[in-house]
Every structure is written in structure tokens, then in C-alpha cells.
Residue frames as a rotation matrix with the C-alpha (Angstrom) as fourth column:
UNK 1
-0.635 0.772 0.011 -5.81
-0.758 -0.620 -0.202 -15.76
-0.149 -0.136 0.979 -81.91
UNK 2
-0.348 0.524 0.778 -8.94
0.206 0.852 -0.482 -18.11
-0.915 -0.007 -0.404 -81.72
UNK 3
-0.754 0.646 -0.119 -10.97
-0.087 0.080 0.993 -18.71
0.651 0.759 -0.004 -84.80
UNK 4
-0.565 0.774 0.286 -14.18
-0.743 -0.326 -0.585 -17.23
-0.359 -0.543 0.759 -83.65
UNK 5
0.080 0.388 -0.918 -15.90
-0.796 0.580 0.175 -20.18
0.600 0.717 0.355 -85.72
UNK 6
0.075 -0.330 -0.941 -13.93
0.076 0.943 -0.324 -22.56
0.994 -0.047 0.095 -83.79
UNK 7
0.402 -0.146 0.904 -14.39
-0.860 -0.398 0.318 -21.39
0.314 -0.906 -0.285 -79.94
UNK 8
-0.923 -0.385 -0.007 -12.30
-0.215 0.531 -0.820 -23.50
0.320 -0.755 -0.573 -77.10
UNK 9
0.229 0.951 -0.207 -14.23
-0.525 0.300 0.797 -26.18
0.820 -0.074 0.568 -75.86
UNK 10
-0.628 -0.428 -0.650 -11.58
0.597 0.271 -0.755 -27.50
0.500 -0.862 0.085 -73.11
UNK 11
0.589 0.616 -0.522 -11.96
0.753 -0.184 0.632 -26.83
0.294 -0.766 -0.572 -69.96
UNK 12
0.625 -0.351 0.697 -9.86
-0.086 -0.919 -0.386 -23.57
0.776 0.181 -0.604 -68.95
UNK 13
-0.302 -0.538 0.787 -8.83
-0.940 0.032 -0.339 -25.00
0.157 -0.842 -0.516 -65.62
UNK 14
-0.303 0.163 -0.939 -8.43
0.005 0.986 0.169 -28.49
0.953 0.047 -0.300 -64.94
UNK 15
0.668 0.287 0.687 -9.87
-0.696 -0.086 0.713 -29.28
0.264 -0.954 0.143 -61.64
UNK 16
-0.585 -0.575 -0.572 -7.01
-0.046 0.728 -0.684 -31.11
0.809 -0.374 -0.453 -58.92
UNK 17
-0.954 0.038 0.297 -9.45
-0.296 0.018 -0.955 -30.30
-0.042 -0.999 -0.006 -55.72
UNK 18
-0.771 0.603 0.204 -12.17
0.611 0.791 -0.029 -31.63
-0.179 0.102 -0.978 -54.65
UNK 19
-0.123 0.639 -0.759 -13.80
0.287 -0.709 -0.644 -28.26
-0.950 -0.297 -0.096 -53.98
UNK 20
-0.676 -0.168 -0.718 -13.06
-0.557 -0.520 0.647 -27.37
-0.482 0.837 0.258 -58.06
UNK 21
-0.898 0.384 -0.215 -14.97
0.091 0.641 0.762 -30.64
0.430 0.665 -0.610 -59.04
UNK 22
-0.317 0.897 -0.307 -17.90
0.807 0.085 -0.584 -29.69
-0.498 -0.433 -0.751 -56.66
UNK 23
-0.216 0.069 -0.974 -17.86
-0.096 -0.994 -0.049 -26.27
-0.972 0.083 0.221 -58.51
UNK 24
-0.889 -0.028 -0.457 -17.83
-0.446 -0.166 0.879 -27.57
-0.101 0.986 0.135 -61.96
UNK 25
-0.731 0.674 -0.108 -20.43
0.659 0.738 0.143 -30.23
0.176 0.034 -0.984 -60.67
UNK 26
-0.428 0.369 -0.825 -22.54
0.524 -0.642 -0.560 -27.42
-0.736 -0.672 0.081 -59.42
UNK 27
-0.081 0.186 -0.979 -22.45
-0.630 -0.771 -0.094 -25.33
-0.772 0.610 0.179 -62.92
UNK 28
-0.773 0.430 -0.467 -23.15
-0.255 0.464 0.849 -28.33
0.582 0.775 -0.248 -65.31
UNK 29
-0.515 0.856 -0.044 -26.22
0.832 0.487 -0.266 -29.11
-0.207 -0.174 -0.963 -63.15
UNK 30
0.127 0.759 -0.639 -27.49
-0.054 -0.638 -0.768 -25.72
-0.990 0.132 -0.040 -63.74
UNK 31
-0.739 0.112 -0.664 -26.42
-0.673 -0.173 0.719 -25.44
-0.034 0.979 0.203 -67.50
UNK 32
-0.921 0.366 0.136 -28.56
0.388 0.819 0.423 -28.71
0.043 0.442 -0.896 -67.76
UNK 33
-0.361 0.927 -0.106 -31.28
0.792 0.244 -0.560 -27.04
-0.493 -0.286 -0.822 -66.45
UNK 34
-0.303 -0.071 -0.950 -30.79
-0.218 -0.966 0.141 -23.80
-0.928 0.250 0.277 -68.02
UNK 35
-0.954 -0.176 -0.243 -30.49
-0.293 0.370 0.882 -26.11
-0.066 0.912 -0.404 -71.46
UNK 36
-0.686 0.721 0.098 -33.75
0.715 0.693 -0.091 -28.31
-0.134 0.008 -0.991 -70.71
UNK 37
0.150 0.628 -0.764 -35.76
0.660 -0.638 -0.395 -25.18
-0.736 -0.445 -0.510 -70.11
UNK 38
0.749 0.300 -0.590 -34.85
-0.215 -0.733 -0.645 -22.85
-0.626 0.610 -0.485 -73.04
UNK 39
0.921 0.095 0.378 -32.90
0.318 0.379 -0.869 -24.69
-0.226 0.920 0.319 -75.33
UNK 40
0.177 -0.960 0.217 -29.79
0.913 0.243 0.328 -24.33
-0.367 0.140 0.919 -77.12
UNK 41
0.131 -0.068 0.989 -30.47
0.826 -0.544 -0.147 -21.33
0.548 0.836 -0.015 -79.01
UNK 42
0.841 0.201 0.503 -31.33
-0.223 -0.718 0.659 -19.09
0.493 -0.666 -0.559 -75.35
UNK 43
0.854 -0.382 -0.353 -28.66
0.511 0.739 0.439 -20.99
0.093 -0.555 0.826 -73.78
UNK 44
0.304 -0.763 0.571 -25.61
-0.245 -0.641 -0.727 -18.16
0.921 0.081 -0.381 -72.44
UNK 45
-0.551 -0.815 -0.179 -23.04
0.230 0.058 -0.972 -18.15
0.802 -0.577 0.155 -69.92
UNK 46
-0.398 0.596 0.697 -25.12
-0.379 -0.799 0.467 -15.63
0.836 -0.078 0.544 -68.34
UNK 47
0.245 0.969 0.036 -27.87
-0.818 0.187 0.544 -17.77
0.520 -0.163 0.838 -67.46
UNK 48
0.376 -0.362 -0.853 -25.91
0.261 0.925 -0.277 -20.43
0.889 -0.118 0.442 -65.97
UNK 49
-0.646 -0.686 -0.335 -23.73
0.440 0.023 -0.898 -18.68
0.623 -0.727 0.287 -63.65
UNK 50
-0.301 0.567 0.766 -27.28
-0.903 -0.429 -0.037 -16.64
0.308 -0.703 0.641 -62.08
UNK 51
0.566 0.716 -0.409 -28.96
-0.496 0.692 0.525 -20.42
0.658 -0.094 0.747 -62.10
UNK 52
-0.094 -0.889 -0.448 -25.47
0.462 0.359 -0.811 -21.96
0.882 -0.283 0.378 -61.04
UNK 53
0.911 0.360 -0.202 -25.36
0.399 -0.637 0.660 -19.10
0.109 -0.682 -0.723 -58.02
UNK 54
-0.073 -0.997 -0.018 -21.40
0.790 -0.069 0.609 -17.97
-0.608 0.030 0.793 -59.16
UNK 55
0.327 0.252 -0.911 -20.12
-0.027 -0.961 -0.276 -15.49
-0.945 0.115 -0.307 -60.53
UNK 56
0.950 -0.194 -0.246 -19.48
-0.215 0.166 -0.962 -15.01
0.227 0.967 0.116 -64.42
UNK 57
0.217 -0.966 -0.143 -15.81
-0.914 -0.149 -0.378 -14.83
0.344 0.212 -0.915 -63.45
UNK 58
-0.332 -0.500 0.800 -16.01
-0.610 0.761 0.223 -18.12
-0.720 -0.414 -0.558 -61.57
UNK 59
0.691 0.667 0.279 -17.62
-0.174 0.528 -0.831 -19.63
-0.702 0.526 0.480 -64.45
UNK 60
0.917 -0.267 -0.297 -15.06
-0.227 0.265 -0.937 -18.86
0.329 0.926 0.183 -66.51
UNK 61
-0.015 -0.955 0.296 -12.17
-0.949 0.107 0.297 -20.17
-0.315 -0.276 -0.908 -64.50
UNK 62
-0.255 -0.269 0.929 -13.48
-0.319 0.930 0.182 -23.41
-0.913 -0.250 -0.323 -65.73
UNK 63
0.147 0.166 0.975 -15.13
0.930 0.312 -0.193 -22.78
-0.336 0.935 -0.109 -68.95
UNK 64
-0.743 -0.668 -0.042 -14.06
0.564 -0.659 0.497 -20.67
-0.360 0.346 0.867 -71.46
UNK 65
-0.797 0.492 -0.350 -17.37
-0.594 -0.540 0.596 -19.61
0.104 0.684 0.722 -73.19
UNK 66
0.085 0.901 0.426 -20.86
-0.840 0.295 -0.456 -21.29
-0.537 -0.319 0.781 -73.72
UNK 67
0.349 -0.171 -0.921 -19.28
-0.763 0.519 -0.385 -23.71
0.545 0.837 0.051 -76.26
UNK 68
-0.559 -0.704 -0.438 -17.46
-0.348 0.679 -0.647 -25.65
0.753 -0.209 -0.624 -73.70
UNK 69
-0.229 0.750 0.621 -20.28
-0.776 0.245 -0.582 -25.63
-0.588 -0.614 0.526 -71.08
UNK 70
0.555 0.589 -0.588 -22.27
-0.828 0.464 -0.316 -27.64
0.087 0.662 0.745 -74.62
UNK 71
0.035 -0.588 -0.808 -19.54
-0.563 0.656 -0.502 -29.65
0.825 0.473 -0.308 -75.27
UNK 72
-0.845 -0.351 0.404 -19.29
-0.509 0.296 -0.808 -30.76
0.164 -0.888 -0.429 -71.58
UNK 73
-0.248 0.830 0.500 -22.71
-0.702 0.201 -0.683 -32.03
-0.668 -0.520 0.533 -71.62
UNK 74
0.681 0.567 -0.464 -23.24
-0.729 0.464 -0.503 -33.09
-0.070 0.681 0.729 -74.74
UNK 75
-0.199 -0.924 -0.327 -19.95
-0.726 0.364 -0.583 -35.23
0.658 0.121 -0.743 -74.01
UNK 76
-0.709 0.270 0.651 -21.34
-0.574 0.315 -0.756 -36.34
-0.409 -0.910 -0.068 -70.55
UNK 77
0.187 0.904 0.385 -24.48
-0.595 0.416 -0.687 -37.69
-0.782 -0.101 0.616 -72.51
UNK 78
0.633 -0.192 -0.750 -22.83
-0.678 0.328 -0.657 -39.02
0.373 0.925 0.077 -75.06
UNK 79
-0.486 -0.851 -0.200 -20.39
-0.662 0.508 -0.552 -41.31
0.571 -0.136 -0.809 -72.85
UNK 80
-0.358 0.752 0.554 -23.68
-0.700 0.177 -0.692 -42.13
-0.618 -0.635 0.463 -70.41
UNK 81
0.748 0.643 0.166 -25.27
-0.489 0.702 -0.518 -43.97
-0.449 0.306 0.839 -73.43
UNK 82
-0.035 -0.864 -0.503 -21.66
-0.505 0.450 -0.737 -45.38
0.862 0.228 -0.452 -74.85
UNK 83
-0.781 -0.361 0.510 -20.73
-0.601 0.211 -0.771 -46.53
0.170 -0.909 -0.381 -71.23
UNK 84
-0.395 0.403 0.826 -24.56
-0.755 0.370 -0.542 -48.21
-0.524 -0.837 0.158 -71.21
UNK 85
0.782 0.288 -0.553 -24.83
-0.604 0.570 -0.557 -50.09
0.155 0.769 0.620 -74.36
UNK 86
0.173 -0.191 -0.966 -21.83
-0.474 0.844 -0.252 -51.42
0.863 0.502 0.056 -73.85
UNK 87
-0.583 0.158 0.797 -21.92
-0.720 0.353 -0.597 -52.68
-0.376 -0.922 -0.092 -69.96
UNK 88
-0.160 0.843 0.514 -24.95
-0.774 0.216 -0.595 -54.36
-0.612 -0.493 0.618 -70.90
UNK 89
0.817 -0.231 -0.528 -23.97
-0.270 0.656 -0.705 -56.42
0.509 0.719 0.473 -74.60
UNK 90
-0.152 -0.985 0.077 -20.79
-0.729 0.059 -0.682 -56.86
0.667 -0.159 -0.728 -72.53
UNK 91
-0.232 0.407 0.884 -22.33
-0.946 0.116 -0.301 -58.90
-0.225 -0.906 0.358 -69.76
UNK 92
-0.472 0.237 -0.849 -22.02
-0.479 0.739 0.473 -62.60
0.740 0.630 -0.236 -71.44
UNK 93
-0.964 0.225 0.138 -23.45
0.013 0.564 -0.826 -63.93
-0.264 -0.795 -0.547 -67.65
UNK 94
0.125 0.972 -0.199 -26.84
-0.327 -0.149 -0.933 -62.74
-0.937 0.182 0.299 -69.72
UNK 95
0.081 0.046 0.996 -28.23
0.822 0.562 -0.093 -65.01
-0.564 0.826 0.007 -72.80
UNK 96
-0.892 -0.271 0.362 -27.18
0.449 -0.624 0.640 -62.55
0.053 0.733 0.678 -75.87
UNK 97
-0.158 0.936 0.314 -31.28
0.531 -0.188 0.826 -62.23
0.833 0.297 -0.467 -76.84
UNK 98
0.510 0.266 -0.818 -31.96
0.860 -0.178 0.479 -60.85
-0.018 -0.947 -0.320 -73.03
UNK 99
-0.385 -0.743 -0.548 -29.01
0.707 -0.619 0.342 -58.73
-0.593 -0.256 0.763 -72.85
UNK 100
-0.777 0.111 0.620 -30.49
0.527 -0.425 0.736 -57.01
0.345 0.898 0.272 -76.38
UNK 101
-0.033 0.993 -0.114 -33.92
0.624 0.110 0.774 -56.65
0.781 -0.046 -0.623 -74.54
UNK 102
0.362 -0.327 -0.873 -32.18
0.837 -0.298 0.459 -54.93
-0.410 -0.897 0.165 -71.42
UNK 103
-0.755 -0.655 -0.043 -30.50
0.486 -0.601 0.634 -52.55
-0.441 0.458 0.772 -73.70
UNK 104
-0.087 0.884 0.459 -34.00
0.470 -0.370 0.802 -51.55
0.879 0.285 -0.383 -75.74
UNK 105
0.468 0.739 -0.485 -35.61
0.740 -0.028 0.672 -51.14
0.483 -0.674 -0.559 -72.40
UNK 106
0.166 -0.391 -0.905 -32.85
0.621 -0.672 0.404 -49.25
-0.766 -0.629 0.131 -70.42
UNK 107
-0.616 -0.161 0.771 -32.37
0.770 -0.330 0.547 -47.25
0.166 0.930 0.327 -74.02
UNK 108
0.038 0.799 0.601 -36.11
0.476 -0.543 0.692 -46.12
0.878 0.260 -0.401 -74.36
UNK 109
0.921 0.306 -0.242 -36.24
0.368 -0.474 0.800 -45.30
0.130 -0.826 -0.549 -70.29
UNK 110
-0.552 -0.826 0.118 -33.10
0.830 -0.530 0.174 -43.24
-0.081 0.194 0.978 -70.75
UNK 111
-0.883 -0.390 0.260 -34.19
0.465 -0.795 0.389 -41.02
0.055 0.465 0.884 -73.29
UNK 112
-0.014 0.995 -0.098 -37.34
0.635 0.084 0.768 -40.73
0.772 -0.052 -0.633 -71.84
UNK 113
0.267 -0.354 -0.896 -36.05
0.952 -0.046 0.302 -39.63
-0.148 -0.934 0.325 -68.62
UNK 114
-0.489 -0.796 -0.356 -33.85
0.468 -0.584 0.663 -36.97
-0.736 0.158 0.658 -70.35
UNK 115
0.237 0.537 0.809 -36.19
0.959 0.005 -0.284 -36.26
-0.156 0.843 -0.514 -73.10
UNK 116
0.869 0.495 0.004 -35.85
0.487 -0.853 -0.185 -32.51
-0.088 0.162 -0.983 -72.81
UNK 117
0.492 -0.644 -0.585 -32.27
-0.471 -0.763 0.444 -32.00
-0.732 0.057 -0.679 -72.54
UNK 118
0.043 -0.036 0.998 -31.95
0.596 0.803 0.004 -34.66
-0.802 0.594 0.056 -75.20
UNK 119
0.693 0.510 0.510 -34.32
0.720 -0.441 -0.536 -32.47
-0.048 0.738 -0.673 -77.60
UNK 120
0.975 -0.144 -0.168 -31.86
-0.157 -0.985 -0.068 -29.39
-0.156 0.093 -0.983 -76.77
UNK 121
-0.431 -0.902 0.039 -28.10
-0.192 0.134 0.972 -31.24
-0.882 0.411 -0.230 -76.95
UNK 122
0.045 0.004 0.999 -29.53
0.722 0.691 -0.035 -32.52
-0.690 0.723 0.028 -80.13
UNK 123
0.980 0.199 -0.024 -29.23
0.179 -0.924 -0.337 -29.02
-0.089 0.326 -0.941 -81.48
UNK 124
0.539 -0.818 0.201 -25.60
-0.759 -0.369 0.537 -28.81
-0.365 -0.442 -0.819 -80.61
UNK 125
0.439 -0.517 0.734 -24.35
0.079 0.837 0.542 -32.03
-0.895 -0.180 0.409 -81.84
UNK 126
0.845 -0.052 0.533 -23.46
0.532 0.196 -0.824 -31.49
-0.062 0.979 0.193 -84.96
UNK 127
0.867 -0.361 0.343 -21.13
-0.371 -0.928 -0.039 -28.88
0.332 -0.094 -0.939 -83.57
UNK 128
-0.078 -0.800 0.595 -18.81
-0.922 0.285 0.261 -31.31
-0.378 -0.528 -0.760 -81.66
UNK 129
0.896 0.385 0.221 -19.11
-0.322 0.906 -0.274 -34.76
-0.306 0.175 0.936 -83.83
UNK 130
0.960 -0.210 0.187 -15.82
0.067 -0.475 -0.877 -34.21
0.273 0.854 -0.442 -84.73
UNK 131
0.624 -0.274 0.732 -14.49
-0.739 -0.512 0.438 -33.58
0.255 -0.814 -0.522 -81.96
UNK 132
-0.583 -0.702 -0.409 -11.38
-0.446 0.697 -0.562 -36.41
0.679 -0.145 -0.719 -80.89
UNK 133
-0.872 0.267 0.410 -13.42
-0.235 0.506 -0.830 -37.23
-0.429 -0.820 -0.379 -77.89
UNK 134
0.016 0.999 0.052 -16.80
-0.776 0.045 -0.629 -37.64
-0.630 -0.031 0.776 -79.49
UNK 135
0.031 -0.208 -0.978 -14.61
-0.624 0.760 -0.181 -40.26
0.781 0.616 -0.106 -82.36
UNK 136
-0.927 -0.371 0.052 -13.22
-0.299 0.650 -0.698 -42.16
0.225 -0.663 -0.714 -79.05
UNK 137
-0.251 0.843 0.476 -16.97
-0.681 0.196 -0.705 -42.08
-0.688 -0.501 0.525 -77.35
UNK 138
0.394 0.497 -0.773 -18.35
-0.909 0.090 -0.406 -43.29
-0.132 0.863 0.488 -81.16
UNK 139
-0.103 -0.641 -0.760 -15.75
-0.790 0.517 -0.329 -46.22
0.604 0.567 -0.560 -81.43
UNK 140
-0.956 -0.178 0.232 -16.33
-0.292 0.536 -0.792 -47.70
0.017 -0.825 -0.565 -78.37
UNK 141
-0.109 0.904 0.414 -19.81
-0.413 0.338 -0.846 -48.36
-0.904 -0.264 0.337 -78.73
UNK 142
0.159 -0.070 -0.985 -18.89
-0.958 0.231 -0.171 -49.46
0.240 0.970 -0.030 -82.52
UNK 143
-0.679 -0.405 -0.612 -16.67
-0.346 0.912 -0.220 -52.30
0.647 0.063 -0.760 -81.12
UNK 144
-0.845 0.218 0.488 -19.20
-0.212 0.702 -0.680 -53.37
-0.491 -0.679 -0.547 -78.43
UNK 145
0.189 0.981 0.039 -21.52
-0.710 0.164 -0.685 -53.77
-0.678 0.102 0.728 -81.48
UNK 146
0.084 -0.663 -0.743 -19.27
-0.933 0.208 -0.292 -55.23
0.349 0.719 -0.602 -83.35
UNK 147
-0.762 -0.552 0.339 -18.45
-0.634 0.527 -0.567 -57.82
0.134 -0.646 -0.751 -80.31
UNK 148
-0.525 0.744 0.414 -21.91
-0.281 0.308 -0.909 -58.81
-0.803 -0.594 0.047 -79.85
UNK 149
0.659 0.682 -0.318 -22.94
-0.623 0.257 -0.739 -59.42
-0.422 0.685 0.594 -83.50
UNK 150
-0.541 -0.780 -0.314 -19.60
-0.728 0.621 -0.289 -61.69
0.421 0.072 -0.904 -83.56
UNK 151
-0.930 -0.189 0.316 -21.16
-0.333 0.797 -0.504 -63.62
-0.156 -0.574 -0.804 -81.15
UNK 152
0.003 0.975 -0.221 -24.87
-0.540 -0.184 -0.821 -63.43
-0.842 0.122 0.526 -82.05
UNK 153
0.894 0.447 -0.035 -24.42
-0.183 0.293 -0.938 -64.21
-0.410 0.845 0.344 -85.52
UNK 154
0.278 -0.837 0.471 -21.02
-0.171 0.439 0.882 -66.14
-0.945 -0.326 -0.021 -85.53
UNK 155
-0.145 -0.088 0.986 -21.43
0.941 0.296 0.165 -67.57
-0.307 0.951 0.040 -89.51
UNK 156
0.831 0.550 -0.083 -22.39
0.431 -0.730 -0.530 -64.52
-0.352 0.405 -0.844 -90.72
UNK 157
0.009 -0.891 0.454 -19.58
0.878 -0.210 -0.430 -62.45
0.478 0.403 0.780 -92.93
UNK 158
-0.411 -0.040 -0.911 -18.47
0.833 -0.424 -0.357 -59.57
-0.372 -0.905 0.207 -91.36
UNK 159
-0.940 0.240 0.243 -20.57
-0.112 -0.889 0.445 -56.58
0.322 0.391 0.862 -93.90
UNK 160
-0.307 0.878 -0.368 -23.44
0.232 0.444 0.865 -58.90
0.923 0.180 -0.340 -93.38
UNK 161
0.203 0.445 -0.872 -23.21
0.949 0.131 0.288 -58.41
0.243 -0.886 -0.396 -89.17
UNK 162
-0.971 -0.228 0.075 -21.92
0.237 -0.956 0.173 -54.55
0.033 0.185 0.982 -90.08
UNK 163
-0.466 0.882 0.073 -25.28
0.472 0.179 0.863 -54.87
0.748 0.437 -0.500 -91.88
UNK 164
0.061 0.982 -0.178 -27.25
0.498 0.124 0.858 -55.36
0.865 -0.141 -0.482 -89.20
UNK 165
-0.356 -0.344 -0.869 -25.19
0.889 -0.412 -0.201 -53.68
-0.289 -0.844 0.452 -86.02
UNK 166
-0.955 -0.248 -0.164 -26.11
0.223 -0.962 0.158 -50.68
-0.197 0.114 0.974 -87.85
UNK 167
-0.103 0.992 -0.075 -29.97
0.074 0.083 0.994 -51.11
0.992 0.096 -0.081 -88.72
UNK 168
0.265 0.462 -0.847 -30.50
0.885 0.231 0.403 -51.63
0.382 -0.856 -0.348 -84.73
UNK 169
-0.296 -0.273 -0.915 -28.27
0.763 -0.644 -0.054 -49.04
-0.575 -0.714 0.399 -83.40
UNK 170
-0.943 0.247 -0.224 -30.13
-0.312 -0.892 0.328 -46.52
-0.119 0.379 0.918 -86.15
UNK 171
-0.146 0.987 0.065 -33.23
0.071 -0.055 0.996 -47.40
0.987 0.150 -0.062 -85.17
UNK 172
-0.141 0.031 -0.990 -32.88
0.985 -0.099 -0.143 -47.05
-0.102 -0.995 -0.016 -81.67
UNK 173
-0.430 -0.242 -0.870 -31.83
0.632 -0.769 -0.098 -44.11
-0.645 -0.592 0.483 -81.84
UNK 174
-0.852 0.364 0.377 -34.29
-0.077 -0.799 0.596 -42.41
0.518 0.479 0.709 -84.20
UNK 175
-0.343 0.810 -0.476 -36.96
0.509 0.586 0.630 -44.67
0.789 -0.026 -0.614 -82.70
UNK 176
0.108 -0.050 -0.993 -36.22
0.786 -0.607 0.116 -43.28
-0.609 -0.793 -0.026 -78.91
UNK 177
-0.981 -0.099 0.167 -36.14
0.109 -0.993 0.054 -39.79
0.160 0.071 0.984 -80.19
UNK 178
-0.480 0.871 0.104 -39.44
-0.182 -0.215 0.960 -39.81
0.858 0.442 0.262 -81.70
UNK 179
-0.025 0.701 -0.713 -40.79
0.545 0.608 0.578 -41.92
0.838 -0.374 -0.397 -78.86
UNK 180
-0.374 -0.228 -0.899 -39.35
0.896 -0.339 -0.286 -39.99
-0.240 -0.913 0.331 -75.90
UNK 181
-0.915 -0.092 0.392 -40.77
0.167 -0.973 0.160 -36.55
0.367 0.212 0.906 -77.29
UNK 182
0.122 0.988 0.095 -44.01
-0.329 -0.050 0.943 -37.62
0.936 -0.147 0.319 -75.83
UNK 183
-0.227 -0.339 0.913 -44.71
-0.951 -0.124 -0.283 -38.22
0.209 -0.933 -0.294 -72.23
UNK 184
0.085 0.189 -0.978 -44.70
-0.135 0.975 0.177 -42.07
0.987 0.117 0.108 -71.49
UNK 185
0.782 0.045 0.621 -46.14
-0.515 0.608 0.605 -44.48
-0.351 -0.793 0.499 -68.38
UNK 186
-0.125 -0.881 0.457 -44.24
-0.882 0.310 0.357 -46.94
-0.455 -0.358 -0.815 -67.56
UNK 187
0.373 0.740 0.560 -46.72
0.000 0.604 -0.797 -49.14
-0.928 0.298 0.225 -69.32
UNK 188
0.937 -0.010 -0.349 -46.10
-0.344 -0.203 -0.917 -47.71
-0.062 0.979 -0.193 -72.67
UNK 189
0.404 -0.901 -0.157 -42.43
-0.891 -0.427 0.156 -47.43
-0.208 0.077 -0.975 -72.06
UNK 190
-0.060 -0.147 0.987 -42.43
-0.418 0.902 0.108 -51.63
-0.906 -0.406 -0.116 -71.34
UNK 191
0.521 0.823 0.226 -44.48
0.016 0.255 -0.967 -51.98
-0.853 0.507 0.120 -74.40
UNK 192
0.964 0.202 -0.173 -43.18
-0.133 -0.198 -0.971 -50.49
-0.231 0.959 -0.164 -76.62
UNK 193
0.098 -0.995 0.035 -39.59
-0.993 -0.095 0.073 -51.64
-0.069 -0.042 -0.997 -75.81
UNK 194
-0.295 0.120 0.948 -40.61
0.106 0.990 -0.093 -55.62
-0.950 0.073 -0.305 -75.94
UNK 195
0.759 0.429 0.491 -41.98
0.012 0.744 -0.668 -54.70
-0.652 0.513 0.559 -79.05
UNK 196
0.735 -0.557 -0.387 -38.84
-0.665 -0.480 -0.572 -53.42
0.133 0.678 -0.723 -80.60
UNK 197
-0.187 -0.795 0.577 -36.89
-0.867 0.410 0.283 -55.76
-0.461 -0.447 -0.766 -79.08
UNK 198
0.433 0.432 0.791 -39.13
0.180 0.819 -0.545 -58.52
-0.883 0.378 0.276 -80.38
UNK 199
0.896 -0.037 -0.442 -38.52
-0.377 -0.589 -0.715 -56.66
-0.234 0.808 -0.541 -84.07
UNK 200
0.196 -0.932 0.304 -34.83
-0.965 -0.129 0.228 -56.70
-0.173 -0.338 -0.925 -83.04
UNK 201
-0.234 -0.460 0.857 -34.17
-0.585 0.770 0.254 -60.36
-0.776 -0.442 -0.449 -82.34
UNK 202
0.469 0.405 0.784 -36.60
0.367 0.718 -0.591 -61.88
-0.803 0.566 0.188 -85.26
UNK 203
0.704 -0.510 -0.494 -34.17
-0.702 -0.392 -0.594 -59.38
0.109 0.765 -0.634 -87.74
UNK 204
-0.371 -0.800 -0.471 -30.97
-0.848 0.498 -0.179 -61.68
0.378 0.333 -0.864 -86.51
UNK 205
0.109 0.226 0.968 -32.54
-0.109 0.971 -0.215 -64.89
-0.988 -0.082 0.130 -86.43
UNK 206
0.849 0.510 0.139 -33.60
0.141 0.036 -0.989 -64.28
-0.509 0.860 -0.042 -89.73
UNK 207
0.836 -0.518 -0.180 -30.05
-0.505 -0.599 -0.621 -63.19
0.214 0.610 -0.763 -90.56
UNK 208
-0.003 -0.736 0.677 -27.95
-0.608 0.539 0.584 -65.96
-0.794 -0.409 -0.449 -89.18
């Protein structure tokens, strides 16, 4: 029996065809919108498969419940900014300081972009942090901070470039919350990502 606490968050049916992956692709673009638009708390099967245009039963050949719909997304966005932090610190063909500035910038115009279904997975996360895939997603952007304050700040001991890998990546990401809850020009968005970046870089100078 499930542990009603603990709903299935797999998928119920792997997809082998292409037509299954157009079908799941189909119902996570509506959940997103369903999600952006009324939030985690309104957020039901329901409403997906009328937005989706399927039926509840085809919904659930692939998810099991509204938990796994969450988890699918909040996975998806959670491998989207993994997958772009570390592309971009990964890229030694860019000076380190640049690469840092590219990251800020493509960061802030991310969660800017996304701001609303941001505001509504952020409701849900706490639910799947746990989760084996969300440790794998988490590690991997650990070691490409890890990799990049190796090279950045080479003398440094390694609590000291812990230290600071962890001051940036938790200020991004409280920084871009706050910031992205408001509507931003591109103007602002430029701004206010040179100045963090500036912020950024004069923290490990100052720490080498």
C-alpha cells in the first residue's frame, strides 16, 4: 500500500515512442501553465488534463497523481539551472571573471523569465529535496563550484573556497528571487547583474 504522505512521484509509464514523449511533452506544458497561473496550492490533475486537452485517464498513464506532475517540473527546473551554471564555469575558453559575469546575467534573465512558475515550484520544493534525483541535480552543480573556485582561487585552503562557493551561489539565488518577483527591462536586468557580479569578483580577489 502507498503511504498517502509519501505519494509516487515516478512516472507510471515510461515513454519508448515518440508519440508518448509528445504526450507527456504536451501535459507538462499545460501543468506549467496551470502552475504559473494558480499556484501550487490550486494546482490538480484535473486542471491539467482540461488545459492539457486529454483525458484524466490519459494523464494518468503517465503520471500517477499531482505529486509526480510537481516533481516533474520542479526536476526539469532544477536540472535547467544545474545544467546552466555549470556549462558556463565549465567553459575555460572564457577568462574565469567573465565566465562568473555570464552566469549572474544568464542567472538573473532566467529567473526573470520564469518568475511565476518559479514563485509556485518554490512552494513544492521542500517536498522533493530529498528526493535521489534532486541529491544528483544538487551535487553536480556543487562540483562545478567546487571546480571553478579551485581554479579561481588556487592558494586558497579548501573551507576557505567552500567559504566562498557558498556565499555566491546563496546569494544568487535569494538575490534572483527577490529580484525576479518584480517586472524587469532589460536595462535593469543588465544593471543589476554587472552590479552583482562586480560584488562577486571584488569578494574573491579579496579572498585569494
Amino acid at each position: 500500500m502507498t503511504d498517502s504522505r509519501h505519494p509516487p512521484i515516478s512516472l507510471r509509464k515510461k515513454p519508448k515512442q515518440a508519440r508518448s514523449e509528445a504526450s507527456i511533452s504536451v501535459i507538462l506544458q499545460a501543468a506549467t501553465q496551470v502552475l504559473a497561473k494558480e499556484g501550487a496550492s490550486r494546482f490538480t490533475t484535473a486542471r491539467v488534463a482540461e488545459k492539457a486537452g486529454v483525458s484524466i485517464g490519459s494523464l494518468y498513464q503517465y503520471f500517477p497523481n499531482k505529486a509526480a506532475i510537481l516533481f516533474r517540473l520542479q526536476s526539469d527546473e532544477w536540472h535547467q539551472t544545474t545544467d546552466l551554471l555549470s556549462r558556463i564555469l565549465d567553459d575555460t575558453s572564457v577568462a574565469p571573471f567573465e565566465r562568473l559575469r555570464n552566469l549572474v546575467h544568464a542567472f538573473l534573465r532566467s529567473e526573470c523569465d520564469e518568475a511565476d512558475l518559479r514563485v509556485a515550484l518554490d512552494d513544492t520544493a521542500p517536498l522533493y529535496r530529498d528526493a535521489p534525483e534532486a541529491r544528483e541535480t544538487r551535487e553536480k552543480g556543487e562540483r562545478a563550484i567546487v571546480r571553478f573556485m579551485e581554479e579561481v582561487l588556487p592558494q586558497a585552503d579548501e573551507a576557505s573556497r567552500k567559504r566562498v562557493g557558498e556565499l555566491i551561489t546563496t546569494t544568487m539565488s535569494k538575490v534572483g528571487k527577490a529580484f525576479s518577483q518584480t517586472p524587469r527591462t532589460d536595462a535593469e536586468i543588465e544593471d543589476y547583474a554587472a552590479a552583482m557580479s562586480d560584488m562577486f569578483c571584488a569578494y574573491i580577489e579579496r579572498s585569494a
